[in-house]
N, C-alpha and C positions, 0 to 999 in steps of 0.2 A: 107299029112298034118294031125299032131293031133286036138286032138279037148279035146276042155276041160270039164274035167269033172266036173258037175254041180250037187252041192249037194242039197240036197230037203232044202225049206222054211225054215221043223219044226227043220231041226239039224243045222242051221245057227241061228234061235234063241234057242234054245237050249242051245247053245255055247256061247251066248253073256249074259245069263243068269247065264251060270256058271259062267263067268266072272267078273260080278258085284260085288259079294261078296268080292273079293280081292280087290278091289278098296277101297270099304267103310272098309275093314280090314287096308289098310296102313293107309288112314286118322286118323283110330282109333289109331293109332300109331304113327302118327305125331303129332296130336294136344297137348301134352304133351311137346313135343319138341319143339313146337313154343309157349306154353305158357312158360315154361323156361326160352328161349329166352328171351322171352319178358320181365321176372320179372328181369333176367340178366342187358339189359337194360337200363331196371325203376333204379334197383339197382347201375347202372355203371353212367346214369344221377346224381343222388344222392350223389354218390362219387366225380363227376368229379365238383357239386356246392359244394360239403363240402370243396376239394381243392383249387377251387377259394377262399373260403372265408377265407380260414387259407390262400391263400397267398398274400391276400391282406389286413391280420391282420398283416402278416412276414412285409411285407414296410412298413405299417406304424408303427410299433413297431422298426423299420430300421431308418425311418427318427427319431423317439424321440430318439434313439439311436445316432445316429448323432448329434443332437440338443443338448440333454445335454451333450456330450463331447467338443462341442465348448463353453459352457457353461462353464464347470467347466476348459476348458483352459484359459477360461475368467476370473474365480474367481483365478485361482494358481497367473497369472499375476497381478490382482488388490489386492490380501491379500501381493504379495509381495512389494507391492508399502505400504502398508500400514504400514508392519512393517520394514520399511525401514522408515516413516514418524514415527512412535512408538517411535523404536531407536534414532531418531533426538530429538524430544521432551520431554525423557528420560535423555540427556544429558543435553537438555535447563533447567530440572529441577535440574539435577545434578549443574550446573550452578549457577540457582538462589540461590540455599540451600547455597554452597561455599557463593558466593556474599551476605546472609541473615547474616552468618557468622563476615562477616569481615566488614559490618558496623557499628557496637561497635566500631570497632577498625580506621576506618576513621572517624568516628563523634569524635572522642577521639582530632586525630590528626589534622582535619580538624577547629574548634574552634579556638584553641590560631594559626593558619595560618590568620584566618580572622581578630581575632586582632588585629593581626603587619598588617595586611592589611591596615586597619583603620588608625592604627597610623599612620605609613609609609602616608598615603595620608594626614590625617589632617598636620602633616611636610611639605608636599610638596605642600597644597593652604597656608600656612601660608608664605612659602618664593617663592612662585609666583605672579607674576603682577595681583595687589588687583583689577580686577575685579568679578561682581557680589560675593560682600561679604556676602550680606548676602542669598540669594540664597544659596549658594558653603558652608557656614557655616550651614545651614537647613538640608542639605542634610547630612553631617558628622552626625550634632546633630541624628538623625533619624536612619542613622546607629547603631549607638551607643544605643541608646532605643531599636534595633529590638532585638540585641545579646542578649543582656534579657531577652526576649519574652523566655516563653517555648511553647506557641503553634504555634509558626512559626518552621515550618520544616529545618534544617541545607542545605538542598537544596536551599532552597527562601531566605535565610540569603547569601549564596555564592553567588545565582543568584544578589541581591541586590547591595551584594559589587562591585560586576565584572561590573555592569552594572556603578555604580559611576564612575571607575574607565575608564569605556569609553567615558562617556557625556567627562573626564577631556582629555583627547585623544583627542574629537574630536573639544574642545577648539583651539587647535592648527592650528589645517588647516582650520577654518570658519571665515568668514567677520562679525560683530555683530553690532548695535546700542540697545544704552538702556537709558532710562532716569535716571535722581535720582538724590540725593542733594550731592554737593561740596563746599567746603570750599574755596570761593573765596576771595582773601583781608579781610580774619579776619569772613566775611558774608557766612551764608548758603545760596546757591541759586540752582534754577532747573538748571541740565544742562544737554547734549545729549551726554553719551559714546561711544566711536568708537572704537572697537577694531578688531585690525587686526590677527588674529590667538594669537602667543604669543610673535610677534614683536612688536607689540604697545599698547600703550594704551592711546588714546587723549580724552578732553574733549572741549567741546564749547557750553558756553551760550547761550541762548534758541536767543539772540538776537545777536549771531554772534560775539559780542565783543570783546570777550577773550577766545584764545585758550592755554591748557597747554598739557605737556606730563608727563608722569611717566616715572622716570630715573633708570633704575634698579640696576643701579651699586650705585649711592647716594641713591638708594629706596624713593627717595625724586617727590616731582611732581616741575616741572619747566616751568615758563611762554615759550611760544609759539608767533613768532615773527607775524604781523598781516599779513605776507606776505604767509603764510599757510591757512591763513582762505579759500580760494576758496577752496583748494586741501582738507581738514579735511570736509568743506559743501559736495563737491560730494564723500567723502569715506562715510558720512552719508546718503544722499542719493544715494547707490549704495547698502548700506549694509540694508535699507529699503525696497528695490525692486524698487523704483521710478527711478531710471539710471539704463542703461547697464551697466554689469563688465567692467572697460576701466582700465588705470595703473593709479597709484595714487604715486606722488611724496610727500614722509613725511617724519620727518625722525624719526631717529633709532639710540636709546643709546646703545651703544655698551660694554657688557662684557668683560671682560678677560677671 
């Protein structure tokens, strides 16, 4: 059996003495290397918040980038609408200018139309069934005064005539009473008009007594038999409002 050989104390320290030295020699050669490191790092943190913040400057410079391209696809579509309405009201004034134009030229024309308007109608209450004469004559006369006028508008002068020319229209299909004086037996007296559109025209004193008609073909007025008086009483009260519309037996001069 060997045995081991056992070296003295002082050369086991000795040897751990010499040792030492390289110890604190490598440290002195690393700590360079770990402070490197370490500024490496600091330096690589530093980099990796500079990149965070440039890329979180990149979205949102990304979203305004997005944002106003829907923006201005917003404005391409609303400018186009607009010169699409430009265009329209371009022509509207192209429009008016023409139409600015040629009213000279219908004020010219439209005048002596109104005229023969006038006249054509005062002809036509002169040989119509003479109710309200002198109404229906007021109205003529006042025509005639407007055409005169130079601060009434040729507008309001047409509108005026047109409108005469409807009241006498609408003479035709209305039930009417009116009162006023007639020439009874030689006597002026009150008495109550009945007029049926532009089939009749009856009168009857206020006291029922005597009723007449106007005969259009004699143009003349003619007594009325007293056997009408009830039927001429409910056409006046009916054309009053005080009866319901019922039929009314009258009668009726007949034209050629």
């Amino acid at each position: 059996m060997r045995r081991l050989k056992l070296l003295p104390l002082a050369v086991l320290a000795s040897s751990l003495a010499a040792a030492m030295p390289s110890a604190a020699q490598e440290d002195k050669y690393l700590e360079p290397a770990v402070k490197e490191a370490a500024e490496i790092n600091k330096s690589a943190a530093a980099s990796q918040e500079k990149i965070n913040t440039i890329t979180d400057q990149l979205d949102t410079k990304l979203q305004r980038f997005k944002a106003t391209n829907k923006e201005i696809d917003g404005l391409v579509v609303y400018n186009a609408q607009l010169r699409k309405q430009l265009n329209n009201q371009l022509q509207e004034v192209a429009d008016l200018n023409k139409a600015i134009d040629e009213v000279s030229v219908i004020e010219r024309q439209i005048t002596p139309l109104m005229l023969r308007m006038i006249e054509g109608l005062k002809q036509f209450v002169s040989l119509d069934v003479p109710f309200l004469p002198e109404e229906r004559s007021k109205r003529l006369a006042e025509l005639e005064s407007l055409m005169e006028r130079a601060d009434v508008a040729p507008s309001e002068k047409f509108r005026r005539v047109m409108e005469a020319y409807q009241i006498e229209m609408d003479y035709g299909r209305t039930l009417e009473a009116y009162s006023g004086l007639h020439n009874v037996d030689g006597q002026e007296r009150d008495v109550d008009f009945l007029r049926v559109g532009r089939t009749a025209l009856i009168y009857q004193t206020r006291d029922a007594s005597q009723q007449g008609l106007w005969n259009k073909q004699s143009r003349q007025w003619e007594v009325l038999p007293a056997s009408y008086r009830t039927q001429v009483t409910k056409g006046l009260r009916m054309a009053k409002k005080q009866l319901a519309p019922d039929l009314l037996s009258l009668p009726v001069a007949l034209t050629d």
